[in-house]
C-alpha positions as CSV (number, residue, x, y, z in Angstrom):
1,X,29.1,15.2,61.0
2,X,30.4,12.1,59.3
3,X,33.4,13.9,58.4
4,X,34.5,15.1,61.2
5,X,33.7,11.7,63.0
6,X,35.8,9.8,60.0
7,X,39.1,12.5,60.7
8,X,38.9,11.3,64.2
9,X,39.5,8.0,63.3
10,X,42.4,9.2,61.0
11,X,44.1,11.7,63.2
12,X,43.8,8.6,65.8
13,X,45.7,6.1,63.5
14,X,47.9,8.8,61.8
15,X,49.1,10.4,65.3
16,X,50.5,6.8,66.4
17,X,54.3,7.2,67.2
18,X,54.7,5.0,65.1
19,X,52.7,5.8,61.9
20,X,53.7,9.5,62.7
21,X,57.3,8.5,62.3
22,X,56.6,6.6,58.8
23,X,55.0,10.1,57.6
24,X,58.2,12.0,58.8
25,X,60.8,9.6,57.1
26,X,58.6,9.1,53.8
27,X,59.0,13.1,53.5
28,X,62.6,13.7,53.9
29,X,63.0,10.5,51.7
30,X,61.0,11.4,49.2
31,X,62.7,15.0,49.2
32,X,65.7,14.0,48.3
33,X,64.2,11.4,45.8
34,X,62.4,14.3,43.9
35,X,66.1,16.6,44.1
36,X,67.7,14.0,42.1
37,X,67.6,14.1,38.4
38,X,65.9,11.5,36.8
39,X,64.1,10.1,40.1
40,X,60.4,11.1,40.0
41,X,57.9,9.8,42.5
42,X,57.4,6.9,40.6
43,X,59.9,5.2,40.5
44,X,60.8,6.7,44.2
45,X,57.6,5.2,45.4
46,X,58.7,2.1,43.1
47,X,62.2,1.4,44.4
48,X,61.0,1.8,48.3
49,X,57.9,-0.8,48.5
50,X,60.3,-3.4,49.3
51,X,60.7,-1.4,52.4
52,X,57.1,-2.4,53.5
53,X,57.2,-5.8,53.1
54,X,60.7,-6.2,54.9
55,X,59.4,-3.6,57.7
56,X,56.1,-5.5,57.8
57,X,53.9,-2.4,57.7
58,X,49.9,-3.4,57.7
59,X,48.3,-1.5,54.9
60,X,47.5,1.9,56.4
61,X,51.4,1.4,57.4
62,X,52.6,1.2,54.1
63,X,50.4,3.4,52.5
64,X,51.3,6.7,54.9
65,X,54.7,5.4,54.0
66,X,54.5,5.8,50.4
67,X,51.9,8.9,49.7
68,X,54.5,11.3,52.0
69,X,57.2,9.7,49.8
70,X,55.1,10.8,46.8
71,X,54.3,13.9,48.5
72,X,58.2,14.7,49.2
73,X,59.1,13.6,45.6
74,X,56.9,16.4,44.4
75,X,58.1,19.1,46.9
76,X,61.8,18.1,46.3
77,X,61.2,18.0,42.2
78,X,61.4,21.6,42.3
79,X,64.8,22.0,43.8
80,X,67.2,20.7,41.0
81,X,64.0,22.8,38.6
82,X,65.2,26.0,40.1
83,X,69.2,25.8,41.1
84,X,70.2,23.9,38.0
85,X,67.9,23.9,35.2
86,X,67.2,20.4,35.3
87,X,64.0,18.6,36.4
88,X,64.0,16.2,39.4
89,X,61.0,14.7,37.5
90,X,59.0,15.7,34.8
91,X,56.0,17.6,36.6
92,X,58.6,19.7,37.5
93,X,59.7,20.4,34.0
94,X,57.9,23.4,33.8
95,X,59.6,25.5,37.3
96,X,62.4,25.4,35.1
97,X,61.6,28.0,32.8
98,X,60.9,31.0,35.3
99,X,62.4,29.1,38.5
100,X,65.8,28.7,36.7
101,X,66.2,32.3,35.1
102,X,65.0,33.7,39.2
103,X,68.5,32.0,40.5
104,X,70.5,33.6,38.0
105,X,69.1,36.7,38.6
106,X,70.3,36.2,42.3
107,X,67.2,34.9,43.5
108,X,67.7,31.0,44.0
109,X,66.9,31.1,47.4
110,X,63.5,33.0,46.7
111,X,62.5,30.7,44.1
112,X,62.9,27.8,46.8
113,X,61.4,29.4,49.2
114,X,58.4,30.6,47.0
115,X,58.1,26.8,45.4
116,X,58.0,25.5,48.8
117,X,55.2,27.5,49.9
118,X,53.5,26.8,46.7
119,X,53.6,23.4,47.1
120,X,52.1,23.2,50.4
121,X,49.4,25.4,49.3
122,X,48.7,23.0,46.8
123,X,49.3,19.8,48.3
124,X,47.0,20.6,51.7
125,X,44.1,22.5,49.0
126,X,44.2,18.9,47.0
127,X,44.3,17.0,50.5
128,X,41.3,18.7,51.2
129,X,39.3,18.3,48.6
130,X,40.3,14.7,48.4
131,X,38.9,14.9,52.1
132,X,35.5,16.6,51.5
133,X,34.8,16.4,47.3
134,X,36.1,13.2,46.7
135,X,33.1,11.3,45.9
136,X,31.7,14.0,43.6
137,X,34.5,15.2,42.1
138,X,35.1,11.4,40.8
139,X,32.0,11.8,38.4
140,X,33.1,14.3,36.7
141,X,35.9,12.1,35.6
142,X,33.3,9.8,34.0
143,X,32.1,12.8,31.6
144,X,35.6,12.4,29.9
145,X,35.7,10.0,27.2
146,X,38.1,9.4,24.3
147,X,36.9,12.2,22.4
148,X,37.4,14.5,25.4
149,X,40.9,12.8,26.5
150,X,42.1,13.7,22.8
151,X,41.1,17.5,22.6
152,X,42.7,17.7,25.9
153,X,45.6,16.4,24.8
154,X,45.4,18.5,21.7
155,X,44.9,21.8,23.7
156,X,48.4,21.2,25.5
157,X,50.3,20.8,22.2
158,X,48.3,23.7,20.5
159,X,49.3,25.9,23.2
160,X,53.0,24.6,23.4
161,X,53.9,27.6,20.8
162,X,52.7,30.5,22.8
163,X,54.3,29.2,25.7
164,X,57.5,27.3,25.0
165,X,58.5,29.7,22.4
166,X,58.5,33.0,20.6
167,X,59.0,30.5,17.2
168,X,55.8,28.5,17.2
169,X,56.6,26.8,14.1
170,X,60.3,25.8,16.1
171,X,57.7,24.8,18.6
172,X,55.4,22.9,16.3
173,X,58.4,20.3,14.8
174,X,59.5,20.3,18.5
175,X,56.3,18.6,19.6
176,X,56.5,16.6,16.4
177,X,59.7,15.2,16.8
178,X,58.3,14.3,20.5
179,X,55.3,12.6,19.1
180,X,57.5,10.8,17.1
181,X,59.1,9.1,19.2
182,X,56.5,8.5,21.6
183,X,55.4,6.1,18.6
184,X,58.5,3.8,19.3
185,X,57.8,0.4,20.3
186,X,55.4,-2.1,19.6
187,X,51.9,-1.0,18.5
188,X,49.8,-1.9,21.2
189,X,46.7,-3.2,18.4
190,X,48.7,-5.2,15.7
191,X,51.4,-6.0,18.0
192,X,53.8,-4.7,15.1
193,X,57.0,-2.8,15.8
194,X,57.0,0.5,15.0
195,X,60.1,2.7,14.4
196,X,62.2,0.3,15.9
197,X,65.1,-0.2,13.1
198,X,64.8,-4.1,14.3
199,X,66.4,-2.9,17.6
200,X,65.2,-5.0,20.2
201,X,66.3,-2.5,23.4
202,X,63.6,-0.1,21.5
203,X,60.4,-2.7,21.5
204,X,59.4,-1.5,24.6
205,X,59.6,2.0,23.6
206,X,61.1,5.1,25.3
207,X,61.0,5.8,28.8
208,X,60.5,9.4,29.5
209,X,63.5,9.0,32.5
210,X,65.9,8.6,29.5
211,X,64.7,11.3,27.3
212,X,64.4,13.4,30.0
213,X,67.6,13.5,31.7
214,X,69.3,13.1,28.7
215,X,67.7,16.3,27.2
216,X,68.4,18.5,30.3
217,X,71.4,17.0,32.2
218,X,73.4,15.5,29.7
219,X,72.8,18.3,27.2
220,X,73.3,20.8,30.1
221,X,76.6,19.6,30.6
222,X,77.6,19.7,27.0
223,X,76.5,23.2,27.1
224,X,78.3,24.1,29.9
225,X,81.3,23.1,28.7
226,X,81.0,24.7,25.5
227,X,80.0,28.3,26.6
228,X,82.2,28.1,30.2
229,X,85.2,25.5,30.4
230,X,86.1,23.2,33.1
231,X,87.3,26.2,35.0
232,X,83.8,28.4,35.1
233,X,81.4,28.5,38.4
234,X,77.6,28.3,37.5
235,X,76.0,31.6,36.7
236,X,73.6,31.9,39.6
237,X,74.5,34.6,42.3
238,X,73.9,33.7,46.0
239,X,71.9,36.1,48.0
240,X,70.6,36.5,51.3
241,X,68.2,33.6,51.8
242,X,65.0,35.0,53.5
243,X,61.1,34.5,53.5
244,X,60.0,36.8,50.1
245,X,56.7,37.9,51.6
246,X,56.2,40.5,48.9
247,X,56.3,37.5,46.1
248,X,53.8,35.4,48.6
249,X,51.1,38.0,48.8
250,X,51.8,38.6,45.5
251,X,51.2,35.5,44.0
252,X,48.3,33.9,46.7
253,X,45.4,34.6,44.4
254,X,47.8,32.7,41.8
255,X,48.2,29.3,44.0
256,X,44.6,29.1,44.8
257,X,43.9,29.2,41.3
258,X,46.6,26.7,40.2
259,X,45.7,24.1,43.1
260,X,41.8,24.4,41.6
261,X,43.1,23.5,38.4
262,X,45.9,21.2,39.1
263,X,43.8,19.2,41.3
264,X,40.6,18.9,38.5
265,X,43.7,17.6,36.4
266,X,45.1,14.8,38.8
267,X,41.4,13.6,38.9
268,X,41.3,12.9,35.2
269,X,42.7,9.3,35.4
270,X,45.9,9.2,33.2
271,X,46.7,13.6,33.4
272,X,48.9,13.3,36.4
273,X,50.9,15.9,37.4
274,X,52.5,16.5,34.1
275,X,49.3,17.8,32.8
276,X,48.5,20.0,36.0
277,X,51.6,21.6,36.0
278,X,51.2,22.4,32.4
279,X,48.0,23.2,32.6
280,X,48.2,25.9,35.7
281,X,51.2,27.5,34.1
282,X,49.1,28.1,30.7
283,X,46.7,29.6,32.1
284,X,48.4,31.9,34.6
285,X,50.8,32.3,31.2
286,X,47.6,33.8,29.5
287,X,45.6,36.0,32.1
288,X,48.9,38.0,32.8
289,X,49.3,38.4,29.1
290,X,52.4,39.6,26.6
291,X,53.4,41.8,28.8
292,X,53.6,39.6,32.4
293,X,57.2,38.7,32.0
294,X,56.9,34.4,31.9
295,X,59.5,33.0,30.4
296,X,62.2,35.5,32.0
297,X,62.3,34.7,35.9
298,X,59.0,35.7,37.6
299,X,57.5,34.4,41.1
300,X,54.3,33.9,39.3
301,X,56.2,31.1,36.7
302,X,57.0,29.7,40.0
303,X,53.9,29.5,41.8
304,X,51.9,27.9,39.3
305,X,53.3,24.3,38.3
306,X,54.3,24.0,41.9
307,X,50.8,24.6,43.4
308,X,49.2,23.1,40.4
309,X,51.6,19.8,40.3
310,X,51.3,19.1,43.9
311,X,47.3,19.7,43.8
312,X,47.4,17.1,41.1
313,X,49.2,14.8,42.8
314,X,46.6,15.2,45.4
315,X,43.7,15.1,43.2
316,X,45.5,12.1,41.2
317,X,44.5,9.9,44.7
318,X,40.7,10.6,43.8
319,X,40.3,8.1,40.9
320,X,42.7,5.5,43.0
321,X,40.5,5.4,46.2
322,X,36.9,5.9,45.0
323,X,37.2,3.9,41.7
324,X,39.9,2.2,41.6
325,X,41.6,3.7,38.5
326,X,45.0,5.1,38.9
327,X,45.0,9.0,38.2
328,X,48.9,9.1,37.2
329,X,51.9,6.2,37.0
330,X,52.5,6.9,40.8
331,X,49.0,5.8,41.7
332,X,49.4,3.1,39.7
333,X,52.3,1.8,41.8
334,X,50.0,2.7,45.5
335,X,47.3,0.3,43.7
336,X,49.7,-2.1,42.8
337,X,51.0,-2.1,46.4
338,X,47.1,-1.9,47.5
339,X,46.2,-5.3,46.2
340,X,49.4,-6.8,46.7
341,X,48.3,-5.9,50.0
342,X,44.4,-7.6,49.7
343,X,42.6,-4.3,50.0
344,X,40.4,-3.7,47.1
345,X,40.3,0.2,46.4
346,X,36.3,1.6,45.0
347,X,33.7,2.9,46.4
348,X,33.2,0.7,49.3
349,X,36.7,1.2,50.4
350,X,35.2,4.1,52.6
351,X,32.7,2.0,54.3
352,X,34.7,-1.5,54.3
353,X,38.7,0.0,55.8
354,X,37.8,3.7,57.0
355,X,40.5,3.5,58.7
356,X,42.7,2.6,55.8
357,X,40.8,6.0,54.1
358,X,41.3,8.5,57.0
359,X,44.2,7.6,58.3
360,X,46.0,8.3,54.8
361,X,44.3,11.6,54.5
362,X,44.9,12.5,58.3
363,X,48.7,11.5,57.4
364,X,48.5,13.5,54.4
365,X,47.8,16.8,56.5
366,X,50.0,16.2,58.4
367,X,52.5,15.2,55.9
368,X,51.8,18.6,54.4
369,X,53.1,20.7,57.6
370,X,55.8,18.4,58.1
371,X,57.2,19.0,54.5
372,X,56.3,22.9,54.5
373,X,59.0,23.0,58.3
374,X,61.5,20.5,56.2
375,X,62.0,22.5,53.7
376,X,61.7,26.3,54.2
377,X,64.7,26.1,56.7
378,X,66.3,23.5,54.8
379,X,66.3,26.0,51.9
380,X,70.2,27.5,52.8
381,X,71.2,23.9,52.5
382,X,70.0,23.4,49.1
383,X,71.4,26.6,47.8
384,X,74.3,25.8,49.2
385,X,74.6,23.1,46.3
386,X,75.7,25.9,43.8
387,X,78.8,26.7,45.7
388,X,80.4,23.7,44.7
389,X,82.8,24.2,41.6
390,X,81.1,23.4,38.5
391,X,84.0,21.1,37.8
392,X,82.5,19.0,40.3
393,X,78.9,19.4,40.8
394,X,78.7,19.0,36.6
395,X,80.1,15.6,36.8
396,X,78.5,14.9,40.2
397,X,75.2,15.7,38.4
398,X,76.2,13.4,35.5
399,X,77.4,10.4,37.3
400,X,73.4,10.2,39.6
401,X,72.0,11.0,35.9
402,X,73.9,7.6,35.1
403,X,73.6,5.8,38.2
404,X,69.8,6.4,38.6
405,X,68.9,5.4,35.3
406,X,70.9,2.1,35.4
407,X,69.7,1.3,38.6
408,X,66.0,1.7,37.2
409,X,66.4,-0.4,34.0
410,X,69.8,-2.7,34.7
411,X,70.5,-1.3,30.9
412,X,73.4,-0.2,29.2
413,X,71.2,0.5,25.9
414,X,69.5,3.0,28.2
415,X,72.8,5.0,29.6
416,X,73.6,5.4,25.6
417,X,69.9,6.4,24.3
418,X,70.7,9.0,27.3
419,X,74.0,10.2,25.8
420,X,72.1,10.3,22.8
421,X,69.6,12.6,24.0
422,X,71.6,14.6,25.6
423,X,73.1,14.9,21.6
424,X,69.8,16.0,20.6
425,X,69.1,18.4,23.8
426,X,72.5,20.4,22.9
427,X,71.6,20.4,19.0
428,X,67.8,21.3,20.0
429,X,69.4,24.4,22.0
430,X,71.9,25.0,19.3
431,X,69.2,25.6,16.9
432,X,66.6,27.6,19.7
433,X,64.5,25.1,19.3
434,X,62.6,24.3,23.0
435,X,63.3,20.8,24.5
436,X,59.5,21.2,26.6
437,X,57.4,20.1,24.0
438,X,59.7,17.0,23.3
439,X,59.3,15.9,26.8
440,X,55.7,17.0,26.6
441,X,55.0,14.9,23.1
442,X,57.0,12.0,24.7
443,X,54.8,12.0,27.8
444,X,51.4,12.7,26.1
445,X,51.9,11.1,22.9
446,X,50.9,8.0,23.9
447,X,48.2,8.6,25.8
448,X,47.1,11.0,22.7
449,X,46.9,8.1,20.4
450,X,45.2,5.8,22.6
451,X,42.4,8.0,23.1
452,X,42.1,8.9,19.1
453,X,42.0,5.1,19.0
454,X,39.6,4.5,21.0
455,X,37.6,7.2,19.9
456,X,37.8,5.4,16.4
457,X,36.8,2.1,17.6
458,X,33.7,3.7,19.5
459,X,32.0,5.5,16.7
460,X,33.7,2.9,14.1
461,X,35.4,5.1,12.6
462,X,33.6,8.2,12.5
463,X,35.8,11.6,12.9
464,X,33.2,13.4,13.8
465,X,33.1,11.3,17.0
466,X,35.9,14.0,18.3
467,X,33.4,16.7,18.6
468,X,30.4,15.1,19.6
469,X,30.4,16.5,23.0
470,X,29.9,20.2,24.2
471,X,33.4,19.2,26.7
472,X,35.2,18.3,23.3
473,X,34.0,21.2,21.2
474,X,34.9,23.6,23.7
475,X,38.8,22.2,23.9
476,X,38.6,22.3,20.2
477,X,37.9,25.8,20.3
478,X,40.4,26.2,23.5
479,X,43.2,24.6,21.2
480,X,42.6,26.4,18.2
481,X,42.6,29.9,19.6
482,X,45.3,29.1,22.2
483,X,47.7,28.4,18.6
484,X,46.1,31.4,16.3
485,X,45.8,33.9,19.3
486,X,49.6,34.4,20.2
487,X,50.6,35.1,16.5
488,X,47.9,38.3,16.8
489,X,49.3,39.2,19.9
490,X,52.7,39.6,18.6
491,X,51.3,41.5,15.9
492,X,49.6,43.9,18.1
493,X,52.1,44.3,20.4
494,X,54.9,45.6,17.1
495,X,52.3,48.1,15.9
496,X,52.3,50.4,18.4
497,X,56.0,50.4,18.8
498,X,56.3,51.0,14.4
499,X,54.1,53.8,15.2
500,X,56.3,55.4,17.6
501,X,59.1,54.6,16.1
């Protein structure tokens, strides 16, 4: 078969000493990237190109290089998720809410472990299918158009009530006040600021870094302090650190399911992992029901947007390679390198630089089994991080927060909008009012209003435009019952115990 014949030719470039060493360095690398708060794979990926050009990597070179640092970043996201309630990046944001509450129950190092395996499961599932469906499953992005893009969009904020909180009007103003100020900046049709208060540090809008470090870190450290003191340890019990093959078996059928639909998500161009992760945990969220426990610390909440973020950062290469469309801002910055490097990615990259093609995917499978050894034994190491006094870690935590965002934007006007949102984050939690669908309307929101835009300029103005498709009317549907049903749920679910009662 062609297949096999074309992963011959990559497992022949990718098992050069050479390359081979690129693919272990770019994982332990990008682990360590993806640990840190407020370094995604990104701006990971970003910060280390230089590194290709001074090495002189050719292009398959580079690009092994820089897809295992992506594929580390997303492995190591979960780490900082789970052992201190604050996301390495933001598809990580959403290990947080059951990864978080499983250390302080005393089972950090099962939540690691559990992520871990996760991830691989969804990282070599996506690598996979980027290996044998890539060429179909890059139509199916084509039956998306604005319409499509904005009931998608839609569903995640619809759902955002049911799944963020028990308060879904809390978790209504919550998106709102992210869509809000997703809107800052300079309006991208009339070229108008928007929002701005005639700051000029705010034309360019907010980047998501900022809000999000500021709402988890910076407000996490406020909230320490508050509720603990300077002379407090962190809440999280260490236990035994072992393999938890009860949670594993328990929660296989729930990774396969995740790296399906995390891995359709990273093919949409523009969903990304942010939307897979969401996206996997809603729906795992939903078919265990009221009564499954998310929320409070289960392997399940766990699973999910690690097998469903790393399957979309898999799928997200899709787009990239057969069209030539980036699938999340990470791709973006492997195209960017791509044609920095002459090579041209689209359909006839396949035929034209095979090896280019197979030797990242060989690299990527390999990649996989490299990260899956690194950091299941590494996993004592990482727990090992809560044993430091929270006197230190807190401010150790704070100072990368403030290093990495500087070091990104060379701002000051940055390191205070952080401060600030760590203000908001510490008044939002104050108030039990979720931060996730602030980060999620800050992430989306633009990508949201460019679709309705376009959508608008399509059918000239036409609403009904945003249900012209069956794809479209069927998210409409999806959205609207996913914000209605939880309200009768919780209904339900009181009767039975008035009854009793």
């Amino acid at each position: 078969m062609d297949i096999l014949a074309n992963l011959a030719l990559g497992f022949s470039v990718a098992l050069t000493p050479y390359t081979l060493m690129l693919a272990v360095i770019g994982c332990f690398l990008g682990t360590i990237i993806g640990a840190l708060p407020g370094l995604g794979p990104s701006n990971g990926v970003a910060i280390l190109i230089p590194i290709t050009f001074t090495l002189g990597l050719d292009a398959t070179q580079a690009l092994v290089l820089m897809t295992a640092v992506y594929y580390g970043a997303m492995y190591g996201g979960r780490i900082s998720s789970i052992l201190l309630n604050i996301p390495g990046d933001e598809p990580a944001l959403m290990t947080t809410l059951d990864g978080y509450p499983m250390a302080k129950a005393g089972r950090a190092g099962d939540a690691l472990v559990l992520s871990g395996v996760a991830s691989f499961v969804g990282a070599l599932l996506a690598t996979i299918g980027l290996m044998l469906l890539a060429p179909m499953l890059a139509r199916v992005a084509y039956l998306f158009g604005p319409s499509e893009y904005f009931a998608l969009y839609l569903l995640a904020f619809c759902t955002l009530g049911g799944m963020a909180s028990n308060n879904q009007a809390k978790a209504a103003l919550a998106s709102c006040i992210g869509l809000g100020i997703a809107m800052i900046g300079v309006d991208n049709n009339s070229g108008l600021p928007r929002l701005t208060g005639g700051n000029l540090h705010l034309m360019d809008g907010i980047d998501f870094l900022v809000a999000i470090v500021g709402l988890f870190a910076i407000a996490e450290v406020f909230f320490f302090i508050e509720s603990h003191g300077k002379g407090s340890s962190i809440g999280v019990k260490l236990e035994k650190v072992r393999i938890p093959w009860k949670d594993i078996r328990e929660t296989t059928p729930t990774m396969l399911r995740s790296s399906g639909v995390g891995f359709i998500a990273g093919i949409l161009p523009g969903a990304g992992a942010s939307l897979g992760s969401f996206l996997t945990y809603m729906v795992e969220k939903s078919i265990a029901g009221p009564k499954g426990g998310f929320g409070t610390g289960v392997a399940k909440g766990v699973a999910a947007p690690e097998a469903g973020n790393n399957a979309a950062a898999g799928g997200a290469l899709v787009p990239m390679l057969t069209l030539g469309v980036p699938g999340s801002g990470t791709t973006a910055v492997l195209l960017a390198l791509l044609m920095t490097l002459n090579i041209t990615p689209g359909p006839t990259l396949f035929t034209d630089r095979p090896e280019v093609v197979w030797g990242l995917i060989a690299s990527l499978l390999i990649a996989n089994f490299v990260l899956l050894l690194m950091n299941v034994p590494m996993v004592k190491i990482f727990v090992k991080i809560l044993m430091v006094p929270a006197w230190v870690l807190l401010p150790g935590v704070t100072m990368i927060s403030f290093v990495g965002i500087y070091s990104l934007s060379g701002s000051y006007f940055d390191l205070l909008l952080m401060i600030g949102f760590g203000g908001l984050g510490y008044i939002l939690r104050k108030l039990d009012i979720p931060t996730v669908p602030v980060i999620l309307g800050i992430l989306l929101g633009g990508n949201m209003e460019n679709a309705l835009r376009r959508a608008m300029v399509l059918s000239d103005g036409d609403m009904t435009y945003l249900f012209s498709s069956p794809i479209s009317i069927g998210l409409w549907v999806a959205a609207i019952a996913g914000f209605i049903a939880p309200m009768f749920l919780r209904g339900v679910l009181r009767k039975p115990q008035a009854v009793t009662d």
